[in-house]
C-alpha positions as CSV (number, residue, x, y, z in Angstrom):
1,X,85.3,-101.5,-70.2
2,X,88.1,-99.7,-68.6
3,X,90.1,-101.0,-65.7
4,X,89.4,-97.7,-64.3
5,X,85.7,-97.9,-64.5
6,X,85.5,-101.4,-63.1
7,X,87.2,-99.9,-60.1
8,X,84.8,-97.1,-59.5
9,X,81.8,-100.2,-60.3
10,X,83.3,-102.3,-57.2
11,X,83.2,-99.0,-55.3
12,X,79.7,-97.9,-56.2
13,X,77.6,-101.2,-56.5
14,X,76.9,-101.8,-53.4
15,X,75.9,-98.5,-52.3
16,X,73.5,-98.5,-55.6
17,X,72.6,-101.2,-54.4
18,X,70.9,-100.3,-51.3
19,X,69.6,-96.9,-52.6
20,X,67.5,-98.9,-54.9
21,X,65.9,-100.9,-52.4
22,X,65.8,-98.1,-50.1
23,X,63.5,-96.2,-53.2
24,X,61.2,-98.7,-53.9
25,X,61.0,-99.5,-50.0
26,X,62.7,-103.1,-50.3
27,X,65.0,-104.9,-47.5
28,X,67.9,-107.0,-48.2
29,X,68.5,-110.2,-46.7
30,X,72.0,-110.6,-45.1
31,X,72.6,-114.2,-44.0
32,X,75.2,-114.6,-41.3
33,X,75.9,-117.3,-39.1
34,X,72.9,-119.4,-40.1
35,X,70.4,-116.4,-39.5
36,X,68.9,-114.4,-41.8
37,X,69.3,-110.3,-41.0
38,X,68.1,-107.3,-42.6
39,X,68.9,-104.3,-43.4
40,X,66.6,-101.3,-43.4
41,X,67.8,-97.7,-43.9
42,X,65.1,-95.3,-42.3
43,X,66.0,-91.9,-42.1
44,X,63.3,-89.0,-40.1
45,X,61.3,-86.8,-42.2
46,X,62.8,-83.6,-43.0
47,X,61.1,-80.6,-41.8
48,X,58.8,-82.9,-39.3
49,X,56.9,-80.6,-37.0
50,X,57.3,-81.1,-33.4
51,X,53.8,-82.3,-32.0
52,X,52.6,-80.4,-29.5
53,X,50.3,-81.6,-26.4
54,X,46.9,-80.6,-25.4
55,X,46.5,-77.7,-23.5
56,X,44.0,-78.1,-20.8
57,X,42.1,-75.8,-18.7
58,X,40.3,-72.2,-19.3
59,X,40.4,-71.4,-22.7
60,X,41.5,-67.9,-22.0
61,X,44.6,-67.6,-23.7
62,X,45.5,-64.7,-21.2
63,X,45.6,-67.6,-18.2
64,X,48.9,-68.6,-17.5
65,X,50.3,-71.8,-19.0
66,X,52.4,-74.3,-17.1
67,X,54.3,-76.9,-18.5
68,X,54.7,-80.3,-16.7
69,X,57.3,-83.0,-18.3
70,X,58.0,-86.1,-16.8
71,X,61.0,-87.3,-17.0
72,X,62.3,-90.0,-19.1
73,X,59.8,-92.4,-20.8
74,X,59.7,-95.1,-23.5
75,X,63.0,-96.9,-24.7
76,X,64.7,-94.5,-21.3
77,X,63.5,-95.9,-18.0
78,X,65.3,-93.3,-16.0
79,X,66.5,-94.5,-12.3
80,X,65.5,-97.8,-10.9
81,X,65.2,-99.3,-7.6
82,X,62.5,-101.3,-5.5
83,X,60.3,-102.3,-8.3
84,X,59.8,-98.7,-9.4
85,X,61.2,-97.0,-12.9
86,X,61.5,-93.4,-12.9
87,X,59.5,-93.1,-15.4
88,X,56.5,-94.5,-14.4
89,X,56.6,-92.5,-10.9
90,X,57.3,-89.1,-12.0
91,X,54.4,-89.7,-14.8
92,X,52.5,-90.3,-12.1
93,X,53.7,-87.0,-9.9
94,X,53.1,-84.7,-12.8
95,X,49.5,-86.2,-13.6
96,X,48.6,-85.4,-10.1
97,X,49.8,-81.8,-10.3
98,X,48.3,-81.3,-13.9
99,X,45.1,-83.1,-12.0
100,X,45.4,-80.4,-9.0
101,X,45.9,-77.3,-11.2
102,X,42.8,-78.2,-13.5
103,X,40.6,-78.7,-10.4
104,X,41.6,-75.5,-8.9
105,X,41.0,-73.2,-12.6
106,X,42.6,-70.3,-13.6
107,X,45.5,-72.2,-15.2
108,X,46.3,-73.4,-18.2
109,X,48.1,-77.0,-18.4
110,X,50.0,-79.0,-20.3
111,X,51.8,-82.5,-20.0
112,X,55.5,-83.0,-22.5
113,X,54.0,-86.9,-22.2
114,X,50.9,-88.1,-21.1
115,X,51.9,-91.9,-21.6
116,X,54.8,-93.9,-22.1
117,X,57.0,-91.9,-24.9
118,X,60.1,-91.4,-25.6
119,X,61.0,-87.5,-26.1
120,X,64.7,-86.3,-26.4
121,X,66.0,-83.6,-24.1
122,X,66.1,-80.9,-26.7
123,X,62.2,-81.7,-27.6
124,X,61.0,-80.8,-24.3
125,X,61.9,-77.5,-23.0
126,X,61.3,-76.8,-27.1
127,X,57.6,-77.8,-26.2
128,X,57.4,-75.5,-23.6
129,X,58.7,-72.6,-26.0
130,X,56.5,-73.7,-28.7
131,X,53.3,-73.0,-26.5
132,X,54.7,-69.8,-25.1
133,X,54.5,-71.3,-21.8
134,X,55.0,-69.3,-18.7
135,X,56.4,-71.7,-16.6
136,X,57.7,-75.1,-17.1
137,X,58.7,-77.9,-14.4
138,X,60.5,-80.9,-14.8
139,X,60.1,-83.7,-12.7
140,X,62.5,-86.5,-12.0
141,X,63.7,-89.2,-9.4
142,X,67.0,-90.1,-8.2
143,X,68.8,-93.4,-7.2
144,X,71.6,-93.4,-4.9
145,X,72.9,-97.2,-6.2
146,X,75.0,-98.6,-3.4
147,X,74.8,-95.7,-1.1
148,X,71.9,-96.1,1.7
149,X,70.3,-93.1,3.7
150,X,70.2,-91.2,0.8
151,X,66.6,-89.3,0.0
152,X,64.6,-86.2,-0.4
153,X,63.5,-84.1,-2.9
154,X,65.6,-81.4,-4.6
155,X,65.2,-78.0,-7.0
156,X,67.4,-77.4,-9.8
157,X,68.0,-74.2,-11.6
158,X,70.3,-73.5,-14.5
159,X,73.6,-72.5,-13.8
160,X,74.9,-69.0,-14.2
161,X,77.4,-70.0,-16.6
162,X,75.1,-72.4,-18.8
163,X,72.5,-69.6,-18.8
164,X,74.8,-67.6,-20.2
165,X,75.9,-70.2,-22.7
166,X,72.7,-71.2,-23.7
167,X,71.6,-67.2,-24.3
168,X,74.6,-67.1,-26.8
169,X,73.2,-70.3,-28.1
170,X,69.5,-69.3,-29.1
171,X,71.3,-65.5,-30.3
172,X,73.2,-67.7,-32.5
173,X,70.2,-70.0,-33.9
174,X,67.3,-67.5,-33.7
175,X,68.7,-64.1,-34.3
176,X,65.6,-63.5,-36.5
177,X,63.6,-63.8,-34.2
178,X,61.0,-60.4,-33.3
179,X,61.0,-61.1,-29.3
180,X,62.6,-62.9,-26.2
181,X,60.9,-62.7,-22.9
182,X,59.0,-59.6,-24.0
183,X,62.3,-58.0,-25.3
184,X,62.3,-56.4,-28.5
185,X,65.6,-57.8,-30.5
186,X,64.2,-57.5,-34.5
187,X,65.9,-55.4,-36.3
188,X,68.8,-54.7,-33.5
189,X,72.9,-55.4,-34.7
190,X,74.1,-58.8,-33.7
191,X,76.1,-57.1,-30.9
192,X,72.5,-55.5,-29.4
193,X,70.7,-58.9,-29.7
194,X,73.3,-60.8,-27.9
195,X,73.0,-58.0,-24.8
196,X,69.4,-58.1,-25.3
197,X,69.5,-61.8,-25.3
198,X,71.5,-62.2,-22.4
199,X,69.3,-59.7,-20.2
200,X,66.3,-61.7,-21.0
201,X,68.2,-64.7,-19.7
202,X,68.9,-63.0,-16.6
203,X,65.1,-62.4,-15.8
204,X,64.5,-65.6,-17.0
205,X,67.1,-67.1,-14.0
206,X,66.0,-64.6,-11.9
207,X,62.1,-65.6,-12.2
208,X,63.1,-69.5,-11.9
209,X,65.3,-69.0,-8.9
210,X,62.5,-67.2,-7.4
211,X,59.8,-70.1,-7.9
212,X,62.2,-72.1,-6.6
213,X,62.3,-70.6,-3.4
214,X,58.4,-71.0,-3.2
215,X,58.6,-74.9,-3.9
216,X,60.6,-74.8,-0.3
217,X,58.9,-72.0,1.1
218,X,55.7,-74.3,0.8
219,X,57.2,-77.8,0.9
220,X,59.2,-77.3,4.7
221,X,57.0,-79.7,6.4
222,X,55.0,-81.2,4.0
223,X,57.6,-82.7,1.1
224,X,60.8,-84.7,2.6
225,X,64.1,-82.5,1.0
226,X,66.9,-83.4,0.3
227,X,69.8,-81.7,3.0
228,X,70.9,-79.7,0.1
229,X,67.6,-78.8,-1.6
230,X,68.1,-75.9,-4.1
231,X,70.9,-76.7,-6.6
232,X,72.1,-75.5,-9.9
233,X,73.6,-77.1,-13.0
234,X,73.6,-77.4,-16.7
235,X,70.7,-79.1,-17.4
236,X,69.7,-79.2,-21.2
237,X,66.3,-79.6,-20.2
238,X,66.1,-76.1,-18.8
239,X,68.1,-74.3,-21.5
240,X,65.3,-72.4,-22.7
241,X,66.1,-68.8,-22.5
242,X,62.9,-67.4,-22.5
243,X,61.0,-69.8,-20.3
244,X,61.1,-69.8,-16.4
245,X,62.0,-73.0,-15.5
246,X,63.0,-75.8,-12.9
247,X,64.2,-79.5,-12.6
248,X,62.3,-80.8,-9.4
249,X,64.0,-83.9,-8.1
250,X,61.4,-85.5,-6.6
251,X,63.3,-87.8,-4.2
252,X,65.1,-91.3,-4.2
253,X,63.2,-94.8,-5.1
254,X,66.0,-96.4,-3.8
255,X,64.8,-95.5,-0.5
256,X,61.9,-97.4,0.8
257,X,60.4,-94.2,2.4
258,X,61.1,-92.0,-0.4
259,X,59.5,-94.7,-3.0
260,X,56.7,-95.0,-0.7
261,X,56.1,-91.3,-0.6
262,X,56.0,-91.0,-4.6
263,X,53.9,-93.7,-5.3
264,X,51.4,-93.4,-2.7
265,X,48.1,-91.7,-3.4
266,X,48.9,-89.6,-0.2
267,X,52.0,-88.8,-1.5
268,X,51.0,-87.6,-4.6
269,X,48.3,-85.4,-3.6
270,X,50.8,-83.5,-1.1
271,X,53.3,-83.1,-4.0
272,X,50.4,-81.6,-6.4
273,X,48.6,-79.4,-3.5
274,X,52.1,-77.8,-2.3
275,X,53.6,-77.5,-5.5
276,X,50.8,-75.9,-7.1
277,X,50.3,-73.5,-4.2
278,X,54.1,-72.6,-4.9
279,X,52.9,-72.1,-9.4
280,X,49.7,-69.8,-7.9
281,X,52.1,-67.4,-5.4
282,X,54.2,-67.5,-8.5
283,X,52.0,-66.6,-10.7
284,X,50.7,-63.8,-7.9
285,X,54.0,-62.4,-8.0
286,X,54.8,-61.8,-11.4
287,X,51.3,-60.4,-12.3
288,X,51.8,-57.7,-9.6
289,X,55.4,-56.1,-11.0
């Protein structure tokens, strides 16, 4: 054998190696240090379909749909702070709303989780989409660490400038695509699309911001805001352009009162009776234009 081909054997053994036992499903045992480790190569199934949750409510498919995700969840606790995770309270907030909306009808529901899992940020406004959802409302809770005195419950919107970005984003990725937000854009130059694109966004922002104002429109008296309670930034998790959509804050569980308010059965069933008040209005609204 040539020195040149027992080069390229030191080289490639070991990654032959664990290809074979990755093919036939096998582990190899690494000791180290008197313990015995292991190493497992798994890689995600290409082409795995996004699973989608249960859509409750009327069966008319003419009903609106709102999507509720709560934040976090699994491996990702979220915020902390007086014996509560994030992700166990706002599971609990958007189980009361998707309990409130189902007992009033007319409106379809759906939950990003419904238990303890673990979604990325990218999976769940793509859920939303997915369902052609009409409306879809994130919930989350702050912690202020070290800083006391700070609570109340905030709206977030996407930001001008990340709306934008995020338009030139899905023109990018889905310029096949037949519709956005009921505008036609198959078939149209790139140059078109993008415009098109990009005034579908602006509804899009236009129609959040609006439901938005409702959430504190219905919420002065009944929810505890924050001093500055309407906000915008570049949140992935409302980056879908063709999806109305807002990031409610619900408060901070590093305050006693605040913690209090979103864990308490009380609590709960003001959050879910004002904010879907704010989702019928809404809804109201955009079936009268």
């Amino acid at each position: 054998m040539s020195l040149r081909m027992q080069i390229w054997l030191i080289f490639l053994a070991p990654v032959l190696l664990v290809g074979g036992l990755y093919v036939f499903g096998l582990t190899l045992p690494v000791p180290h240090l008197g313990r015995d480790y292991v190493v497992r190569l798994l890689l995600p199934d290409s082409g795995a379909e996004l699973d989608l949750p249960e859509v409750l409510g009327p069966q008319d498919m003419s009903r609106p749909l709102v999507v509720i995700d709560a934040g976090h969840g699994g491996k990702d606790p979220g915020a902390s702070g007086a014996g509560y995770r994030e992700k166990d309270v706002v599971l609990g907030l958007a189980e009361a709303l998707r309990d409130q909306l189902i007992e009033e009808g007319g409106i379809r529901v759906a939950l990003t989780r419904s238990d303890d899992t673990f979604l990325v940020l990218e999976e769940r406004p793509e859920i939303a989409r997915r369902l052609n959802a009409d409306l879809f409302i994130s919930i989350h809770a702050d912690s202020s660490g070290e800083v006391s005195g700070v609570r109340g419950a905030s709206i977030y919107t996407l930001s001008e400038e990340a709306s934008s970005e995020a338009a030139a984003r899905f023109a990018e990725r889905e310029n096949s695509a037949d519709r956005l937000n009921g505008v036609r854009i198959e078939g149209q130059s790139q140059e078109i699309s993008d415009i098109l694109v990009e005034l579908a966004q602006r509804r899009v922002q236009q129609n959040s911001a609006e439901f938005a104002g409702l959430i504190v429109r219905e919420g002065i008296g009944i929810l505890q805001f924050h001093p500055q309670r309407r906000r915008a930034a570049a949140l992935a998790v409302l980056r879908a352009p063709d999806v109305p959509a807002v990031l409610y804050e619900s408060g901070f569980i590093t305050d006693p009162d605040d913690a209090d308010r979103l864990t308490s059965e009380e609590g709960k069933k003001g959050f879910a009776e004002t904010m879907a008040r704010a989702i019928r209005i809404y809804f109201a609204r955009q079936s009268a234009t």
